[in-house]
N, C-alpha and C positions, 0 to 999 in steps of 0.2 A: 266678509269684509277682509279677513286676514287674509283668504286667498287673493284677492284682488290687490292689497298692498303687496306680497310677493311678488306676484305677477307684473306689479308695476315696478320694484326692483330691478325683476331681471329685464325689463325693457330696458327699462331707464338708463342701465350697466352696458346692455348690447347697444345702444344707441349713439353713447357720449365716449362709451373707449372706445366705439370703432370694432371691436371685435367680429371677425366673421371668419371664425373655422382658423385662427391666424395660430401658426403653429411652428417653433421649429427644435430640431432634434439637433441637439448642440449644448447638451450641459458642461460635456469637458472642453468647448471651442478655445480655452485661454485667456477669456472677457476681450474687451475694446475698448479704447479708450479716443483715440484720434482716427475714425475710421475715412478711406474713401472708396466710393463702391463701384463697381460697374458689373455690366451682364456679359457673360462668357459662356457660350457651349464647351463646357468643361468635357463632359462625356460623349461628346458628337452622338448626341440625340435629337439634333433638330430643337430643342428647348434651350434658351438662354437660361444659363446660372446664375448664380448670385458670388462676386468674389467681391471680397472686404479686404482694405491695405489699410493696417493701421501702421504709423511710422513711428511709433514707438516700438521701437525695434525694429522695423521694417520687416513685419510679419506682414503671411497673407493668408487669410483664408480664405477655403472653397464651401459652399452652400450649394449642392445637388436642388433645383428648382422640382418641384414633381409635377410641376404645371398642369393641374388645376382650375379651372379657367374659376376666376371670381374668388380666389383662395389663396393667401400665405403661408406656404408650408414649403420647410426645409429642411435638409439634413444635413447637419458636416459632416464633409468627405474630407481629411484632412491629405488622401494617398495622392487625390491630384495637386496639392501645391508644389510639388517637387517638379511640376511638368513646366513650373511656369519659370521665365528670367529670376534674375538677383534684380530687384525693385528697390529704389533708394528715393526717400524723403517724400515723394509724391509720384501719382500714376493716373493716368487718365484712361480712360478704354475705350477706343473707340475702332470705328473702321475706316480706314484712309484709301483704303484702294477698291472701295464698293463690293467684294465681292463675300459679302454676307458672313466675315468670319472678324471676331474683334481681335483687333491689332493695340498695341504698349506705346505710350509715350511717357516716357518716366526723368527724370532725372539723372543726372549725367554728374558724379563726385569729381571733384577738382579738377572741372572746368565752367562751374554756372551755367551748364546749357542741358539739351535732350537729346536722350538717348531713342532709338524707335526699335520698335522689336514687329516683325511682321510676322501675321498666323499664315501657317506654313499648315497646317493639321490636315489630314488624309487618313489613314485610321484611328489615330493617337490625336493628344491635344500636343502640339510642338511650335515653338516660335523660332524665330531667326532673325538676330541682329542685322540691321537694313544700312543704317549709318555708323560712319567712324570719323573721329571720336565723338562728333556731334554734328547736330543739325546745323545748316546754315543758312544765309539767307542773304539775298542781294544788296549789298546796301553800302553807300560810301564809294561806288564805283569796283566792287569785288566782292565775293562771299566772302561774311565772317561768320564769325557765332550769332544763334540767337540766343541775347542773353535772358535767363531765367533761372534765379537765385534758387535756392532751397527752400525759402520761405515765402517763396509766391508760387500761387497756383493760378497757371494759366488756363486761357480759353482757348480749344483747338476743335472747332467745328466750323462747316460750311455759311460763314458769315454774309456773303453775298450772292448767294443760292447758285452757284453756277456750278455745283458738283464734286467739287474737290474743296478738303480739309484747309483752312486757315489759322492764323493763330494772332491770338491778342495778350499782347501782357504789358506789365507798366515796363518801364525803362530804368534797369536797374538804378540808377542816379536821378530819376528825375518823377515829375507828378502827371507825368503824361502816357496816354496808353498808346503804345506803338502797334498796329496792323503787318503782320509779313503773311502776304497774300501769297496764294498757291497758284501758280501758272501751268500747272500740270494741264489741267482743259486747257486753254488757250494753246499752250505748245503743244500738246502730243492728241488732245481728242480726248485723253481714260485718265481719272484719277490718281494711277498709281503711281504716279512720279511724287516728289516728295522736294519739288521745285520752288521756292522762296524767292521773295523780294518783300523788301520793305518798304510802302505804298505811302503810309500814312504814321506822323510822327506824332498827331493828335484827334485820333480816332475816338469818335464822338462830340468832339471840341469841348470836353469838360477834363476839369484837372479835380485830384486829392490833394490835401493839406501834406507838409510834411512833417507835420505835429502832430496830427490828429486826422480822424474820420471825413472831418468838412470835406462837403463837394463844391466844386467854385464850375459851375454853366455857363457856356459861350465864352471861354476863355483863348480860342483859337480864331483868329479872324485871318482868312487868305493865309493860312499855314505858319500866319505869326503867333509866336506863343506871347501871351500876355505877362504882363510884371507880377501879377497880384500874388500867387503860389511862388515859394520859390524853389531851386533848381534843384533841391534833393529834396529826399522822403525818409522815413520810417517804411525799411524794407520790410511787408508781409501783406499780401493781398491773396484773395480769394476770387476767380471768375467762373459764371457759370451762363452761358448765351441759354434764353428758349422765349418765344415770342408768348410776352406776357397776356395780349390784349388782342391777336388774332389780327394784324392790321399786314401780315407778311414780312413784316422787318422784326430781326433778334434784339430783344433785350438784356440787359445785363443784370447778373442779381451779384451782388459786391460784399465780399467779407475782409475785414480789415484787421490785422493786429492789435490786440488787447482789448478789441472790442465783440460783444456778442452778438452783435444784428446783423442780418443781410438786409443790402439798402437795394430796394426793385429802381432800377434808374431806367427810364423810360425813353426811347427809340423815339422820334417822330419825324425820321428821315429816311433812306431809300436804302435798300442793301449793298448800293456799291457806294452811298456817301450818307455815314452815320449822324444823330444829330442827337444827343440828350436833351431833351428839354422839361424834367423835370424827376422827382425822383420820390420816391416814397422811402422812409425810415421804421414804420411800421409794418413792412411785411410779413408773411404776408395780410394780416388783417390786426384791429387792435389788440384781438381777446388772444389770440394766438404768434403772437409774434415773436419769430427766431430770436431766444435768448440762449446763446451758448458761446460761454469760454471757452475758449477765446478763438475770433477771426474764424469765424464758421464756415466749411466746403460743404457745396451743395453737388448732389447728382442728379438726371433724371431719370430713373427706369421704372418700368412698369413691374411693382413690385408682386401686385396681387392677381396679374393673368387677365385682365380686362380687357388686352391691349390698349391701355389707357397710363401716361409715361406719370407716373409718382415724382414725389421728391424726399430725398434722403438725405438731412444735415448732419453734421456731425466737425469738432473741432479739429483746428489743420495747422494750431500754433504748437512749434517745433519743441518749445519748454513744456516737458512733461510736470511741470508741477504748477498748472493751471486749467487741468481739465477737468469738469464736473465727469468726473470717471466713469462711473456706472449708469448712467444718466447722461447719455453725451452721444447718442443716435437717435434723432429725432423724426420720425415718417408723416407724411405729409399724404392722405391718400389723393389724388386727385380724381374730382366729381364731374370735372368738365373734361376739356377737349386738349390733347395734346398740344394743337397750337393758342389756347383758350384755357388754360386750368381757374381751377376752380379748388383749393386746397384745403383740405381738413385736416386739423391734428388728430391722431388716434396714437402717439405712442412717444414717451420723450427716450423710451430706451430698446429699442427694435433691438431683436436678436440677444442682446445682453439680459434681458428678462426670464429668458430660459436660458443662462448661464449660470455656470457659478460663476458669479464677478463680484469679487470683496476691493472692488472701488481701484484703486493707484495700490500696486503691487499685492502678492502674494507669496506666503512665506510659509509651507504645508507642514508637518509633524503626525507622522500615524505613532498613534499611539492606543490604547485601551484606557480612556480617559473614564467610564464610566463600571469598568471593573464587570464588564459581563462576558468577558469571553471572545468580544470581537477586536476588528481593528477600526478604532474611527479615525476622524481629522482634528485635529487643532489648527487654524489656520488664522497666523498674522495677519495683516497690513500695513504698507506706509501708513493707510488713510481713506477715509471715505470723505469725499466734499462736503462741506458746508455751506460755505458761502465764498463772495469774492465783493472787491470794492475797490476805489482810487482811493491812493493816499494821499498826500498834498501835491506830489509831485505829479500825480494824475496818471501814477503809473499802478498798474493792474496786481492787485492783491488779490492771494488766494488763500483760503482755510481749510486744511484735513484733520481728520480728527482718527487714530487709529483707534482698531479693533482687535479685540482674539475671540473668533467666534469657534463653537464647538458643530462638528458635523456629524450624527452618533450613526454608526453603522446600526442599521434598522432590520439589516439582512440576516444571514445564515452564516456557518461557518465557515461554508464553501460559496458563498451568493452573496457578497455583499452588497448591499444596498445603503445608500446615504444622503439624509438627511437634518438641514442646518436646525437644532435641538434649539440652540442658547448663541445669540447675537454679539454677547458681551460676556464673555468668561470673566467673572474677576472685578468687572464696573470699572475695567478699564479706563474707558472712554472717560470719565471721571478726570485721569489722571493728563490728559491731554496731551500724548502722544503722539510720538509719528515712529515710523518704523517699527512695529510691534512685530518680536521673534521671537516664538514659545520653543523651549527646551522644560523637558520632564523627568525628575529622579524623583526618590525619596530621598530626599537632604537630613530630616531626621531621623532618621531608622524609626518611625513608629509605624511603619507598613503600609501607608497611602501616598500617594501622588503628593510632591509639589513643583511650585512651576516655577521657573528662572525664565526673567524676560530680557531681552536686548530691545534696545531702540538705538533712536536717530544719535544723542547725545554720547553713545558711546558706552555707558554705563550698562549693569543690570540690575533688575528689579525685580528680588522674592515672594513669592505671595504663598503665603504656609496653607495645607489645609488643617483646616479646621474639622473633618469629620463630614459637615453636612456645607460647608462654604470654602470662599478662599478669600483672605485679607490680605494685602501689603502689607510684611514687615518688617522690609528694608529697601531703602531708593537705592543704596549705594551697595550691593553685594558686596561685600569682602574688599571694598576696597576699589576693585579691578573699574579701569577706566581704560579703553581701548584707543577710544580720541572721537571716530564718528563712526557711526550706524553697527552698534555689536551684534553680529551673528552667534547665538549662543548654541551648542552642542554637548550636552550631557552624555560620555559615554564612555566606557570600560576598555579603555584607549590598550593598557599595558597587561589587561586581564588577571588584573589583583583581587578583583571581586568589588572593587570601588568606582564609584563614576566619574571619571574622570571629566574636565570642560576644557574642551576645542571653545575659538571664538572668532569669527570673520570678522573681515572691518572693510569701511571704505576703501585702503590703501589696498585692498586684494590679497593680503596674505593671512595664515591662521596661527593665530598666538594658542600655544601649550599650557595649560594650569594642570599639574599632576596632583591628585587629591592622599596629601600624606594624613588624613584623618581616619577616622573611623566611621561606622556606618551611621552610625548618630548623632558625629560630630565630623563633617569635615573639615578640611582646611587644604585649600585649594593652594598650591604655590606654585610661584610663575614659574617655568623652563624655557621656553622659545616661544619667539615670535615670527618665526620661520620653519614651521613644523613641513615637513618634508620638505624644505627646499621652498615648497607653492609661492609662487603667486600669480595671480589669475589677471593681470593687470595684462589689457593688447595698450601698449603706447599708440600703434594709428589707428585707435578710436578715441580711446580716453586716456587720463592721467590715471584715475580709478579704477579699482578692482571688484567692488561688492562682493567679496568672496564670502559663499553660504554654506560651511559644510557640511555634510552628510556622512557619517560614518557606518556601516552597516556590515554584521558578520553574517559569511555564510554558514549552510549546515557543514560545510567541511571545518568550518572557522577560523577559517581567512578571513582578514578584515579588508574591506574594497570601502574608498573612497570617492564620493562623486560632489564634485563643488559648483556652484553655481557664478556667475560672473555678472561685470555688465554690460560686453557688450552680448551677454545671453549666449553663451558654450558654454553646454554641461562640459565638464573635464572629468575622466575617473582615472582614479591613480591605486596602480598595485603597489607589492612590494612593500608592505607598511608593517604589518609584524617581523617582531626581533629587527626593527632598524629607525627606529620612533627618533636618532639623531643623523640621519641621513636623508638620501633624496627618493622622496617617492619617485615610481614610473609612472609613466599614462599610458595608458593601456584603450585603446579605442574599441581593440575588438570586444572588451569586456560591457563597453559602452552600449557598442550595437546591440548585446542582444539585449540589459535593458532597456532598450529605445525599440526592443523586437525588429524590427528590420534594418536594412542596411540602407532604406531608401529614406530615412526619415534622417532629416538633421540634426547634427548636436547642437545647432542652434538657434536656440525655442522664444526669443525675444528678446527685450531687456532688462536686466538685472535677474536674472534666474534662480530658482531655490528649488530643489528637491528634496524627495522622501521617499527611503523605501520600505518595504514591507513585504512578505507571504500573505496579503489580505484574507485571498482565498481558500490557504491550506494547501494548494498542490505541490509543495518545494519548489516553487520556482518565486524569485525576485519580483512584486511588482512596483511602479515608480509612477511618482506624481510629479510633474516640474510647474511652479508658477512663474509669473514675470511680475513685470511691472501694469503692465494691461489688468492686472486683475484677475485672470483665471486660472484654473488648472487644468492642465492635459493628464490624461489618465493612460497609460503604458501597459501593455502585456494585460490586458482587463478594458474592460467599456463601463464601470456598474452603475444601474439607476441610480438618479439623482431627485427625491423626492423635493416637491415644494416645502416651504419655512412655515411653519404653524406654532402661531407663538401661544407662549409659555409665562404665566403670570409666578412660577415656582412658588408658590404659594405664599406671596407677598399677600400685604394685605391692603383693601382693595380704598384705592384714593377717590373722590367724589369730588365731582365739578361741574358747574352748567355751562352752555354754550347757549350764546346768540349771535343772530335770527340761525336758523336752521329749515330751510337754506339757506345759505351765504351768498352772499354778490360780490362786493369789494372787499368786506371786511367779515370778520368774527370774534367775537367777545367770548374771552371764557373766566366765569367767576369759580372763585374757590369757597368753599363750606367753610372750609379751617386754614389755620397759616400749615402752609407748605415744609415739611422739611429745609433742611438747606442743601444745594445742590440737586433741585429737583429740575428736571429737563422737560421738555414739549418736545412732541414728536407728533408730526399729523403725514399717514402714508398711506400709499393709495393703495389696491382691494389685491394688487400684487407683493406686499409686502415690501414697498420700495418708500424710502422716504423721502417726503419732497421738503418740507419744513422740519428744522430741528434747532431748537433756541434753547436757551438756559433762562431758568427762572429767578429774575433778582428776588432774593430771600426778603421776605416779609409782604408780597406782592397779594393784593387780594385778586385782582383781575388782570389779563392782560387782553393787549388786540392784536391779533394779528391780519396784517392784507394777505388776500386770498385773490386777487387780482392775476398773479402769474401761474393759478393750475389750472386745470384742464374742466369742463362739467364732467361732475360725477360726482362716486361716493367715496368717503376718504375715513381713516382713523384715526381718533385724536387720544394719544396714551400720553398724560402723564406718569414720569415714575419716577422713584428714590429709590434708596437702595434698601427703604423698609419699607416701602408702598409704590401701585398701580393702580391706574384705572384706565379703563379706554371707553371712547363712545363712537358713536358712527354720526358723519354731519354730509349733507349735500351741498354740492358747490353747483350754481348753475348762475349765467353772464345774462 
C-alpha cells in the first residue's frame, strides 16, 4: 500500500506540473523579471533558440535549445548576446523577408516608432540595421512614422495571409487599433520590402476604454468611429495575433496596463476585413487563467521540440515596481494544434526556477558567514512579491517584502559549490523592508560576525550576534541617515586595522564614515559625501544613481573599487590609496579582466551591485554582479548552484490541521494552540517557490484560505515564528 501511495505521488507530480525531462542550465542567467521571448538560431545549427528580452534594463539573454524533440532543456550562453543589436523597451522576433533566419523589430528611443534589424548571418549570428531612423508608413497622403509608444507592444505578423509581415497597434492618442498593411507582395512579388500604408483606422471595429480594460464591439460602422469611447487612452497595450479556433482568420489575445489578464477577442471575419465579435476575459480557461502584473506579453514558440507553437506570458509594464518578480514567466504547453491550441499551465516561473532569482533586485556580499573556511553569499533584495490590489482610485498597488537570505558555500576550497542554507537571515522579513543591503564586520570586538543593513529609507539597521542567533538592536545605526536606499560597505578604507563604512545612496554618490573608535567600540564619523569625486548618476537615463560600493584589496594591496549604478555600469575606479580626498580613476581595463573578457559588457542590467572575492583560492579576483531582475551573474568561475532544502534550525515544531485535503476552492487550517504573535503562512509548491504568503492576525484560531489561483498539485503549508515551525503537505486539485 505504501508503495502504491508513492507511486501515486510521483504520477500525480509528473502529471499536474507538467514535468517531462524539463530542464535548463542557467543558475547564474541574472533572474527575469519582465521577459519577451522569441526563437533565434543563435549558433547556426539549424535549431531555433530560446532568446528572452527582459526590459528592465534591457538585458538579453541567450538559451542554446539542444533540441530534443518532446523535451525542455537549456543552456545559457550568455557569449552570444553581444552578437545581437542594443534592444530598447520591447522586441519582437520575427522573419519579414521569408528567408528562414529571425529578423528585430524593437523600438526606436526618441522617436515612438521601430527600429528593424535584418539577419544578415552566414557563418556567425550578425544583424543589420534595415531602417533609418524608423519605420514608416503610407498614411495622410505621405510616409510618416509608425507610431508606437514604449509601452505598447505591437502585433507584427502576416495578418491577411498574403505572405508579408503587417503590423497592428492602437493609435497612440486614441482607442482604436490602426492596421499598416505591407505591400511588399503586391508591389514587388517577395516579402522583403518593408513597404507600409495604413489601410484601416479601426481594425476589427472594436475600441478599448480609455479608463480602463473595457472592450466596446461594433463600434466602427463604414469607417465611422462611434461616440461611445472617447478619443484618448491609457497608453499601454499588449498584442499577440494566432488563430484561436482554426477558422483561418487571426485572433487577438490583448494585455492592458495595470491589468493582469490576457482577453482572447475573437475574429469572426476574413483576413483582409477583421471583425471581433466577442471576446473571452478568462483565458485561456477558468482554472488557469493568465493572472500577471501587470499588462501581460505573450509569445508563441514551440517551447518543448514537438513542433507544436507554445505560449509564453510574462509581464511588459515598463514600472519595475509591479512585477510578481520571480514568478512572472508563465508557459503554457500546447496540446493541440498550432492553428487550434489547446493550453496547459505547467509552470508560472519558466526558466527562473533553475535561477538564482531573489525576486526585484539583488545585492550580493561574499563573505565566510558560517566561519568554516569557505566563501559563501549573503545576498539582499529590494523584495520578493506578495500581493497587488486597486486602491480607491483603482489604480494598481503592489507589495514586496525584502529578504537577506544566506547561500553557504557547500564546496571545497578550491570548488565552490552554492547552496541557499537559510531564506531569512535575521527574520528580516518581520521587519518589512525593501531594499535589504548586508555589509559584515565585527562591530564589537568579541570575534564573531555582525551585520549592518541598509534599506529603501535610507537608514541602517544592526543586528548583533548573539553566538548562536542575530537580533535587531538598533533601527537607527549611529545616527546616519543618507535620505534613500543606503548602500552599506564595511571596510579598512585607510588601513588602520578598523573598518571603516562607505555608503551608496540613491543620488549615486558614496558618503565617507571614517571609524575613529576602537575595535570594541566604534564610532563612525562623517568625512565626505563625495568620496572619490564618484558619482554614478548618466542624467540621459535617470536623475538617479543607486551607487553600490564595492571595495576590494588586492594581494598586492591596492585597493580597487567597483560601483554599481542604475542604469547597470559596473564602474571600477584606481587610484584610491593615499588619496581618500581626491578623485578616484576609472580604469576600465582593470574592469575587463574582472568581467574576464573584453566581449562581455560593463553593462549587466538595472541597478547593479557587485562582490568580489578569491572564492576558489587561485589569486586571481572573482565577481558576482546583481541587478534589479533578481539574479546573479557569476565572473571568472561558473560554480554549481545546488537546490534550497529547507531548514527547520531547530525551532520547535508548531501543529495545525488543514481541511479538506484535497482542496478545491478553499482550505481551512485550524491551530492546537494560540499562535505566537507575528506568525506568517506560507504554502509553496514542491520547488521551493512561494505562491501564498499571509500574516497571521494574533489570537486567530483558524484561518481560510482560497486556493482557487494555483495550479493541481502538491504544495507546503509552513507555519512559522520566530520560536516555532511546522509544515504539512496538502493536494490542490479543480
Amino acid at each position: 500500500m505504501i508503495v502504491l501511495i508513492h507511486l501515486f505521488f510521483i504520477f500525480y507530480i509528473y502529471e499536474v506540473r507538467g514535468q517531462q525531462s524539463n530542464s535548463c542550465s542557467c543558475s547564474w542567467a541574472g533572474g527575469l523579471n519582465t521577459a519577451q521571448f522569441g526563437a533565434v538560431d543563435i549558433d547556426n545549427d539549424g535549431i531555433k533558440d530560446l532568446v528572452a528580452f527582459d526590459r528592465q534594463g534591457n538585458r538579453l539573454l541567450c538559451f542554446k535549445n539542444e533540441g530534443i524533440a518532446g523535451q525542455i532543456n537549456y543552456t545559457y550562453v550568455p557569449q552570444y548576446s553581444s552578437l545581437f543589436p542594443q534592444l530598447y523597451h520591447w522586441a519582437k522576433f520575427v522573419d519579414y523577408n521569408n528567408d528562414g533566419k529571425t529578423d528585430i523589430f524593437t523600438y526606436s528611443p526618441g522617436w515612438a516608432g521601430i527600429i528593424v534589424y535584418k539577419n544578415i548571418t552566414t557563418d556567425y549570428l550578425k544583424f543589420k540595421r534595415v531602417v533609418y531612423p524608423y519605420l514608416t508608413s503610407y498614411q495622410g497622403g505621405g510616409y510618416t512614422n509608425i507610431f508606437v509608444t514604449y509601452a505598447d507592444y505591437p502585433a507584427i505578423c502576416d495578418i491577411d495571409n498574403d505572405g508579408d509581415l503587417d503590423i497592428l497597434s492602437f493609435w497612440g492618442l486614441g482607442s482604436f487599433v490602426e492596421m499598416h498593411k505591407n505591400l511588399s507582395m503586391e508591389k514587388y512579388g517577395t516579402a522583403d520590402s518593408l513597404d507600409f500604408e495604413k489601410t484601416e483606422y479601426c481594425w476589427g471595429h472594436f475600441a478599448e476604454s480609455d479608463e480602463s480594460n473595457q472592450l466596446f464591439l461594433d463600434t466602427c460602422i463604414n469607417g465611422n468611429l462611434q461616440s461611445e469611447p472617447r478619443q484618448e487612452r491609457h497608453t499601454g497595450s499588449t498584442f499577440l495575433m494566432i488563430d484561436l479556433n482554426g477558422d483561418g482568420v487571426k485572433d487577438l489575445l490583448l494585455g492592458d496596463v495595470d491589468y493582469p489578464g490576457l482577453y482572447a477577442l475573437m475574429n469572426d471575419g476574413t483576413p483582409e476585413n477583421a471583425h471581433i465579435a466577442s471576446y473571452d476575459t478568462l483565458f485561456p480557461d477558468y482554472d488557469t487563467t493568465v493572472r500577471i502584473f501587470s499588462m501581460p506579453a505573450a509569445a508563441y514558440i514551440d517551447v518543448n521540440n514537438d513542433g507544436i507553437k507554445d505560449l509564453l506570458v510574462s509581464p511588459f509594464d515598463p514600472n519595475p515596481y509591479v512585477s510578481q518578480n520571480r514568478r512572472s514567466v508563465w508557459l503554457y504547453l500546447n496540446e493541440g494544434e498550432n492553428d487550434f491550441p489547446r493550453f496547459r499551465l505547467v509552470t508560472k516561473s519558466f526558466l527562473q526556477e533553475d535561477m538564482l532569482d531573489a525576486g526585484s533586485g539583488a545585492y550580493p556580499l561574499f563573505v565566510d558567514w558560517d566561519n568554516d573556511g569557505l566563501t559563501d553569499i549573503l545576498l539582499g533584495n529590494y523584495g520578493f512579491y506578495v500581493t497587488s490590489w486597486y486602491d480607491e482610485h483603482y489604480t494598481l498597488q503592489t507589495m514586496y517584502n525584502a529578504h537577506l537570505q544566506f547561500y553557504k558555500n557547500t564546496g571545497t576550497v578550491n570548488k565552490p559549490v552554492y547552496q541557499l542554507w537559510d531564506n531569512n537571515v535575521g527574520n528580516l522579513d518581520f521587519e518589512f523592508l525593501l531594499g535589504i543591503y548586508p555589509a559584515v564586520a565585527d562591530l564589537d570586538g568579541d570575534g564573531d560576525k555582525d551585520l549592518l543593513v541598509g534599506n529603501a529609507d535610507g537608514k541602517l539597521i544592526l543586528l548583533q550576534n548573539n553566538g548562536s542567533s542575530f537580533s535587531v538592536t538598533d533601527r537607527n545605526f549611529a545616527g546616519i541617515d543618507v535620505g534613500d536606499y543606503s548602500t552599506p560597505q564595511l571596510f579598512d578604507l585607510d588601513k588602520d586595522g578598523l573598518p571603516d563604512l562607505v555608503i551608496g545612496e540613491k543620488a549615486g554618490n558614496l558618503n565617507y564614515y571614517h571609524n575613529d573608535g576602537t575595535a570594541s567600540s566604534p564610532l563612525f564619523t562623517f568625512v565626505t559625501d563625495s568620496l572619490g569625486k564618484i558619482n554614478v548618476t548618466d542624467q540621459n537615463v535617470s536623475y538617479n544613481g543607486y551607487s553600490t560600493p564595492c571595495f576590494y584589496r588586492e594581494p598586492s594591496g591596492e585597493t580597487i573599487l567597483v560601483c554599481g549604478s542604475e542604469q547597470g555600469k559596473l564602474f571600477c575606479f584606481t587610484g584610491i590609496d593615499n588619496n581618500l580626498e581626491g578623485a578616484f580613476y576609472e580604469d576600465e581595463e582593470k574592469l575587463e579582466t574582472l568581467l574576464d573578457t573584453t566581449g562581455i559588457s560593463p553593462v549587466r542590467g538595472m541597478r547593479t551591485a557587485a562582490a568580489i572575492a578569491d572564492v576558489d583560492n587561485d589569486g586571481l579576483p572573482e565577481m558576482v554582479a546583481g541587478n534589479f531582475s533578481g539574479g546573479l551573474e557569476f565572473f571568472n568561475n561558473t560554480p554549481e548552484l545546488l537546490p534550497y532544502v529547507k531548514n527547520s534550525k531547530n525551532k520547535a515544531t508548531l501543529k495545525f490541521k488543514i481541511s479538506p485535503n484535497p482542496a478545491n476552492q478553499y482550505l481551512r487550517i485550524s491551530f492546537t494552540k494560540e499562535l505566537p504573535r507575528n506568525s506568517m503562512l506560507i504554502i509553496s509548491n514542491l520547488y521551493g517557490e512561494t505562491e501564498i504568503r499571509k500574516q497571521i492576525e494574533y489570537g486567530s484560531q483558524s484561518i481560510r484560505i482560497n486556493t482557487q489561483g494555483l495550479i493541481p498539485g502538491i504544495y507546503l503549508i509552513t507555519i512559522k515564528s520566530d520560536r516555532s515551525v511546522g509544515t504539512t503537505k496538502v493536494i490542490v486539485q479543480h
